[in-house]
C-alpha positions as MATLAB code, in Angstrom:
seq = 'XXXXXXXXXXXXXXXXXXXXXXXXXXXXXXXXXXXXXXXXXXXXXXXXXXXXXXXXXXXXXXXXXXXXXXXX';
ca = [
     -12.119  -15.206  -20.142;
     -13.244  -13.052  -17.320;
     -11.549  -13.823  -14.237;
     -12.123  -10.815  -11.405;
      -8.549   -9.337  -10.130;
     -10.487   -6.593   -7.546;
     -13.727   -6.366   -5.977;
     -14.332   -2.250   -5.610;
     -16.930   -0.725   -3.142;
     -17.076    2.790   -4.003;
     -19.544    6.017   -3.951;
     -20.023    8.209   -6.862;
     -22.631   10.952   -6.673;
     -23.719    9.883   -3.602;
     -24.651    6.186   -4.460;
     -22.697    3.455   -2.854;
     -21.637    0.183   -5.703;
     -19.886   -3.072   -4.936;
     -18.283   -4.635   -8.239;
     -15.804   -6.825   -9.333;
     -13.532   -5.669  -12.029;
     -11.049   -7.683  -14.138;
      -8.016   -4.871  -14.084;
      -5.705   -5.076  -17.145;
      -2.957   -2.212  -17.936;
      -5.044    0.085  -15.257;
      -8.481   -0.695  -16.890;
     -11.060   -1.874  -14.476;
     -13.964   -3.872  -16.693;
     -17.400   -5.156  -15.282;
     -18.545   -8.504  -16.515;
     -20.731   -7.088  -18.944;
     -18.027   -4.261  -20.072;
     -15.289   -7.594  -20.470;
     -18.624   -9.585  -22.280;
     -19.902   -7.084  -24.531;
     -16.027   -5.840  -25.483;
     -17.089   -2.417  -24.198;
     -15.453    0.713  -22.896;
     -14.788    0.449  -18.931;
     -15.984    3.281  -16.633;
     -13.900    2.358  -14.130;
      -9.743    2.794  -14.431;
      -6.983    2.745  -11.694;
      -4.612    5.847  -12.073;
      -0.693    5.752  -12.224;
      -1.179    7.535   -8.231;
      -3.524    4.630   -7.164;
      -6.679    6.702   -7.161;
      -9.788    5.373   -9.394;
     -11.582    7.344  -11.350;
     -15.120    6.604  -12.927;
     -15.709    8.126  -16.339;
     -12.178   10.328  -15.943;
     -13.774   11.315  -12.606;
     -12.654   10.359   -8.938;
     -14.455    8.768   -7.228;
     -14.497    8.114   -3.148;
     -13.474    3.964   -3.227;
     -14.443    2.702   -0.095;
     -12.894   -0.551   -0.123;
     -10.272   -2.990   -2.448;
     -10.094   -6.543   -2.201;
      -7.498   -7.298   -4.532;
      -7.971  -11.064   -5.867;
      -4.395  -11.694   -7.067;
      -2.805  -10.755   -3.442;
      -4.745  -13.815   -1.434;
      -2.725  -17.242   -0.937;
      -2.841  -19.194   -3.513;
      -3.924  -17.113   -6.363;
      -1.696  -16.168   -9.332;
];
């Protein structure tokens, strides 16, 4: 089941995206990635940068889901 963890705003090559990622063992996967059982493009590094496709990218914002009251 795909339950979001994160929502990411980020810019990579100069275009700005707002997604939210289910995050498992550093993996960030889309909907659609988690749906169609697909490779993410998005992972969170051991140094807490992201990367998209094994590049950085410039993240702009985190909103990480499991942190607010009342979610586990």
């Amino acid at each position: 089941m795909f339950k979001p963890t994160h929502k990411l705003t980020y810019r990579h090559h100069g275009i700005k995206s707002t997604v939210n990622v289910k995050v498992v063992d550093g993996v960030a996967y889309t909907r659609a990635e988690w749906d169609a059982y697909a490779r993410a493009d998005l992972e969170l590094q051991d140094d807490g940068t992201w990367t998209f496709q094994g590049e950085p990218v410039g993240v702009l914002a985190v909103v990480d889901y499991t942190k607010r009251k009342g979610k586990q």
